[in-house]
C-alpha positions in Angstrom: -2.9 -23.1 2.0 -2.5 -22.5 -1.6 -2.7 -19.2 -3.3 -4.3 -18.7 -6.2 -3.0 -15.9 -8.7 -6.1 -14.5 -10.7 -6.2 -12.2 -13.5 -6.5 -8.8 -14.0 -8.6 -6.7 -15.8 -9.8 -2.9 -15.9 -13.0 -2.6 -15.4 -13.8 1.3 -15.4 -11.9 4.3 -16.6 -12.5 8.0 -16.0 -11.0 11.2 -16.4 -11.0 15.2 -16.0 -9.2 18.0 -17.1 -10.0 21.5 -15.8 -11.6 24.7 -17.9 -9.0 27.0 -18.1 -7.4 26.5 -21.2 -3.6 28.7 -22.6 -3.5 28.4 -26.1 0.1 28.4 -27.6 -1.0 31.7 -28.5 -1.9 33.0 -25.8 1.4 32.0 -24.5 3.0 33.9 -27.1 1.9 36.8 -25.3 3.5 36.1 -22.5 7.2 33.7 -23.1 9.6 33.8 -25.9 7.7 30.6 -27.9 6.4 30.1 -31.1 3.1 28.3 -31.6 3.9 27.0 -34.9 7.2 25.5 -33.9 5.4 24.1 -30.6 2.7 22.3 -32.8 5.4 20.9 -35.2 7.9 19.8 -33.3 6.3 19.1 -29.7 2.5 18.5 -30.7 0.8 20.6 -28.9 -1.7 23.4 -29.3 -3.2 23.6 -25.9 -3.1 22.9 -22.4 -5.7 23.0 -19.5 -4.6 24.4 -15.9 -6.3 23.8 -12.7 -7.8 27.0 -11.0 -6.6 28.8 -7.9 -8.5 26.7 -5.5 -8.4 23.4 -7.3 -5.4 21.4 -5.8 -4.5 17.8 -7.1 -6.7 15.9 -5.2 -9.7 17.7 -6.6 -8.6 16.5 -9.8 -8.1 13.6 -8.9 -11.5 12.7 -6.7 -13.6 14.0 -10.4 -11.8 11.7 -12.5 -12.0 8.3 -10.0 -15.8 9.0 -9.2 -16.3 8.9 -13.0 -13.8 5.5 -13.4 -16.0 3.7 -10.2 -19.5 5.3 -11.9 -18.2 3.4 -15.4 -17.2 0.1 -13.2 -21.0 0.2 -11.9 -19.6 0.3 -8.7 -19.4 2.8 -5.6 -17.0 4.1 -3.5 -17.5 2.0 -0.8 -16.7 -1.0 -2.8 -13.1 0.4 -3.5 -10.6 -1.6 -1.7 -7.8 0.5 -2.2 -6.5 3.9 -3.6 -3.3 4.6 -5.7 -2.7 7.8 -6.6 0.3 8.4 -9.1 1.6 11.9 -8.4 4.5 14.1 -8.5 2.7 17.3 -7.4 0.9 16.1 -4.6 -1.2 18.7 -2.4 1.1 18.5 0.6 4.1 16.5 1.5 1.3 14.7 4.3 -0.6 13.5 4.2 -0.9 12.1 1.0 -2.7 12.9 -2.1 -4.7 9.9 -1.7 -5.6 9.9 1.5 -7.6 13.6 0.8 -9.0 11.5 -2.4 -10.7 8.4 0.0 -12.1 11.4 2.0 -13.3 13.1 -0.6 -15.1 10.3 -2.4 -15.8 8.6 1.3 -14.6 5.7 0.1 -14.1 4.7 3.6 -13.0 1.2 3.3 -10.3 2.3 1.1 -6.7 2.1 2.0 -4.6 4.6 0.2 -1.3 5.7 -0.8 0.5 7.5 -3.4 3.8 6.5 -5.7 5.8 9.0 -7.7 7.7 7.6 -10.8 5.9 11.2 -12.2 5.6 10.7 -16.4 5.7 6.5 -15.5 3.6 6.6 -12.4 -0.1 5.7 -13.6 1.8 2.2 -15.4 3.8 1.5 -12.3 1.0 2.1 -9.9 -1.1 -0.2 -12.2 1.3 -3.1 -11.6 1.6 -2.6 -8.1 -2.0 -2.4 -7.9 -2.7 -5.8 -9.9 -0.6 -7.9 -7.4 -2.7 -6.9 -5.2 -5.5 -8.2 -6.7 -3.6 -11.1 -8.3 -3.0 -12.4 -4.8 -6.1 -12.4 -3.9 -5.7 -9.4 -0.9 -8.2 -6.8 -2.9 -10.8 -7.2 -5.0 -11.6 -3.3 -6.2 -8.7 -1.0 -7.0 -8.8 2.9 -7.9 -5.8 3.7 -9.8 -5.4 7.7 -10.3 -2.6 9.6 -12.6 -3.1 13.5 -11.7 -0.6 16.2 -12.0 -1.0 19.7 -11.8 2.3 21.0 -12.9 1.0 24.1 -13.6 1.6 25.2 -9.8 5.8 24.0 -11.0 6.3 25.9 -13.9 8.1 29.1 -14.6 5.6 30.8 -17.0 8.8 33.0 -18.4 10.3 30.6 -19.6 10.2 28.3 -23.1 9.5 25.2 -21.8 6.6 26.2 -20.3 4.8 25.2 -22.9 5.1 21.3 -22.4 2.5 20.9 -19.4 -0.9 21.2 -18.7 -2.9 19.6 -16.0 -5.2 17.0 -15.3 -6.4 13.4 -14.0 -7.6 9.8 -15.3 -8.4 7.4 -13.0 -9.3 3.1 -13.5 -10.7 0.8 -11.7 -8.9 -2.7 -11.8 -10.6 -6.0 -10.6 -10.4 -9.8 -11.1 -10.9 -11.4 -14.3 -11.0 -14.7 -16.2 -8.5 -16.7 -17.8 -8.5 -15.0 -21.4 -9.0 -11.5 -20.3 -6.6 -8.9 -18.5 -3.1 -8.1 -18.5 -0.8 -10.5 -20.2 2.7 -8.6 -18.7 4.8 -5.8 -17.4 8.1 -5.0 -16.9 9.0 -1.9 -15.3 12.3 -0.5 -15.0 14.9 2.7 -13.3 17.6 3.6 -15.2 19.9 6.3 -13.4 23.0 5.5 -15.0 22.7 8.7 -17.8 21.6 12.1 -16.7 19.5 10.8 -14.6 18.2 14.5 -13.6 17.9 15.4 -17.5 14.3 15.9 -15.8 13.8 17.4 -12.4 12.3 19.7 -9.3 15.1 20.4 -7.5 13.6 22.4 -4.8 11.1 21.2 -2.0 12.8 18.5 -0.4 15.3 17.7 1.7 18.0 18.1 -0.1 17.4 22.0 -0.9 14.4 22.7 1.4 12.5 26.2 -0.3 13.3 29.1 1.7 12.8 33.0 0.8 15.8 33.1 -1.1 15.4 29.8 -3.3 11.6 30.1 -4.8 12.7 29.4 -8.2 14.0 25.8 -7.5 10.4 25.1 -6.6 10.0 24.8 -10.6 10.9 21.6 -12.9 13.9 22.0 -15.0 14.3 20.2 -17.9 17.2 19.1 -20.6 15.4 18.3 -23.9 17.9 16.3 -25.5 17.8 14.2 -22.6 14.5 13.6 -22.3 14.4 12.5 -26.2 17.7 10.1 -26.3 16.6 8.6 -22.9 13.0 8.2 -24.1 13.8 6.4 -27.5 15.4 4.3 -25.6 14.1 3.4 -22.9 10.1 2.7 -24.4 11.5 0.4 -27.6 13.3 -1.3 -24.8 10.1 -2.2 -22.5 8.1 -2.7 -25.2 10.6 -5.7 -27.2 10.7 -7.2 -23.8 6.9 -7.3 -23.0 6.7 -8.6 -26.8 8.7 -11.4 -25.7 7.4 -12.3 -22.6 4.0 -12.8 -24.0 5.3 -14.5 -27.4 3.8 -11.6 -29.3 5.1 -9.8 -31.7 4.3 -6.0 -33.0 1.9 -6.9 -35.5 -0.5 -8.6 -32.4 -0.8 -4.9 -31.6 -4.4 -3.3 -32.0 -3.2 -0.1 -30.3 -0.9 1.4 -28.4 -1.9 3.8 -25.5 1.9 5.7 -24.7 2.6 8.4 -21.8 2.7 11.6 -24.0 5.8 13.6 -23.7 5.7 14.7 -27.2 4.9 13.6 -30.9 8.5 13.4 -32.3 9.4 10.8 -29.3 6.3 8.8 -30.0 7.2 9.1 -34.0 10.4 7.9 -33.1 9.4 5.3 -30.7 6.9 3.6 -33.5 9.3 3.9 -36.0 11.7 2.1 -34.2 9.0 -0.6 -32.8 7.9 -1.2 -36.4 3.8 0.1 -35.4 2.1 1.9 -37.4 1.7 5.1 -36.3 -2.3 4.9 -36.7 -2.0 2.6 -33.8 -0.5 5.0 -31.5 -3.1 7.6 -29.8 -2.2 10.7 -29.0 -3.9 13.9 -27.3 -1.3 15.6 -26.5 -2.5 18.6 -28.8 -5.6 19.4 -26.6 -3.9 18.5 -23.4 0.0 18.9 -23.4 1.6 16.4 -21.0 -0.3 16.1 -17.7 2.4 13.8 -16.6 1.2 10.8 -14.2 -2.3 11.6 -16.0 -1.4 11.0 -19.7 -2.0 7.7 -19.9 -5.4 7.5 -18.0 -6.7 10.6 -19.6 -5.8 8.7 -22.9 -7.3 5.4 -21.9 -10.7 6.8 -21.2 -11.3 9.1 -24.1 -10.3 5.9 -26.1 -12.7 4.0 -24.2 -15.3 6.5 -24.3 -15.3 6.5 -28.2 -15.1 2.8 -28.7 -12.2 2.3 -29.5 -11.3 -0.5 -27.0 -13.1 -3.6 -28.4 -13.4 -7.0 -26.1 -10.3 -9.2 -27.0 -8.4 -5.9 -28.3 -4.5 -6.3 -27.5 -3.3 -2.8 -26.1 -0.3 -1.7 -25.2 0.7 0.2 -22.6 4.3 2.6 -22.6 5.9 5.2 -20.3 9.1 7.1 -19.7 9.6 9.7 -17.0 12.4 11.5 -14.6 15.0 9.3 -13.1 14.6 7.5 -15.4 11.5 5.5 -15.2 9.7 3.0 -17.8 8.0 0.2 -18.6 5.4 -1.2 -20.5 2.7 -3.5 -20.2 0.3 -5.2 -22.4 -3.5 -6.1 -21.5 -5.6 -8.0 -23.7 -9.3 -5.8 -23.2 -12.2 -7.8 -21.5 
């Protein structure tokens, strides 16, 4: 029998971010930082962090109730569920598996992926072949991180993360709607651990002794070179696979690690920089939730127009990336 491949569009977005919001001065009380240099050279001026009793999933279930609300549809109608996490709320079961109980979405399947800053774009191409194939019809994509619970408040690079979720819902759609490519990619042949969370796993399993290797550790410069790098890259070769060039470009929607990469990465792209959103200064990087957060507050304000040509970029620890490009429907 033959298959047929069929499009893919989003057709829902949704997203949440908790109350409690640290300043950059507030964490000025309480870390060597200084919030000028933080807004200028990272972007950021605040962050939101979950509560004591909110865990991932929580996060998570608000912001894909309000993505399947915005698709008109309901929970049961969700094939499946991928949650893109690198904080999940226990090592099993998974993240989503609490997430189709929470929002008894009870004909979901469900699984997480963790490619953390790149997982909401890689979980968005698994979950389109899926779709494409013709096996689902409904899928819940989530990004949520709460890297709050992994960060070592006395320290300067605290101030980088905050926590949240975004969540969309992808489905079929016609020939001249949906996405147009992707190319995702792992790159571990330079510091691949400029970025990481050493402690929790099997290699060094926490114990009484260890409880700081339960924190991420980064190396800045790293993270930069690797990221200029590695987005220009994804995005040229999505360009090309679609025969587009940069000026086909109506925005871009990028993971948001910080305002100097994304400066960097435009320049080097040749986008205006008018093009590229950003909200990193009310949010900080929520990691797997950048992008989704992103996508709905742009959709929310109208931003996303039928027939728009968006662009899609990430970079995270290992290191991950890719790109995609989705013309909206």
């Amino acid at each position: 029998m033959q298959q047929l491949v069929r499009n893919v569009k989003i057709i829902g977005t949704g997203s949440y971010v908790p109350e409690t919001i640290y300043t950059n001065e507030y964490l000025e009380t309480i870390l060597e930082t200084n919030s000028q240099w933080v807004i200028d050279n990272v972007g950021i001026k605040e962050r939101h962090i979950a509560a004591p009793n909110q865990a991932t999933s929580d996060l998570a279930t608000i912001a894909g109730e309000r993505a399947i609300k915005d698709a008109g549809l309901t929970s049961h109608d969700i094939d499946l569920i991928i949650v893109a996490t690198a904080t999940p709320d226990r090592k099993a079961p998974s993240t989503a598996a609490f997430v189709q109980h929470k929002l008894d979405a009870r004909n979901a399947a469900a699984f997480d992926m963790n490619a953390v800053c790149s997982g909401f774009l890689f979980a968005m191409s698994v979950a389109s072949q899926f779709i494409a194939s013709g096996v689902y019809n409904h899928v819940l994509v989530i990004g949520a991180d709460t890297f709050s619970r992994i960060t070592d408040w006395s320290r300067r690079d605290a101030v980088f993360f905050g926590d949240g979720a975004g969540a969309a819902v992808l489905s079929s759609a016609n020939v001249t709607e949906g996405f147009l490519a992707y190319r995702i990619y792992t790159d571990t042949t330079n510091e691949m651990l400029g970025f990481t969370i050493p402690g929790g796993g099997s290699e060094i399993p926490l114990t009484h002794d260890n409880m700081s290797e339960q924190f991420f550790q980064m190396n800045g410069k790293a993270v930069f070179s690797s990221a200029t790098k590695a987005l220009p890259k994804a995005i040229f070769q999505v360009l090309e696979d679609t025969g587009l060039t940069i000026n086909d470009i109506d925005l871009m929607i990028p993971h948001q690690p910080s305002i100097r990469i994304l400066q960097k990465t435009a320049e080097i792209i040749g986008l205006p920089f008018d093009k590229v959103m950003t909200n990193m200064d009310k949010y900080a990087n929520t990691s797997g939730g950048t992008i989704p957060i992103l996508l709905d507050e742009v959709n929310r304000a109208g931003k996303l127009k039928k027939g728009s040509t968006i662009l899609f970029a990430a970079v995270g620890s290992g290191w991950t990336y890719g790109a995609s490009i989705i013309k909206w429907g």
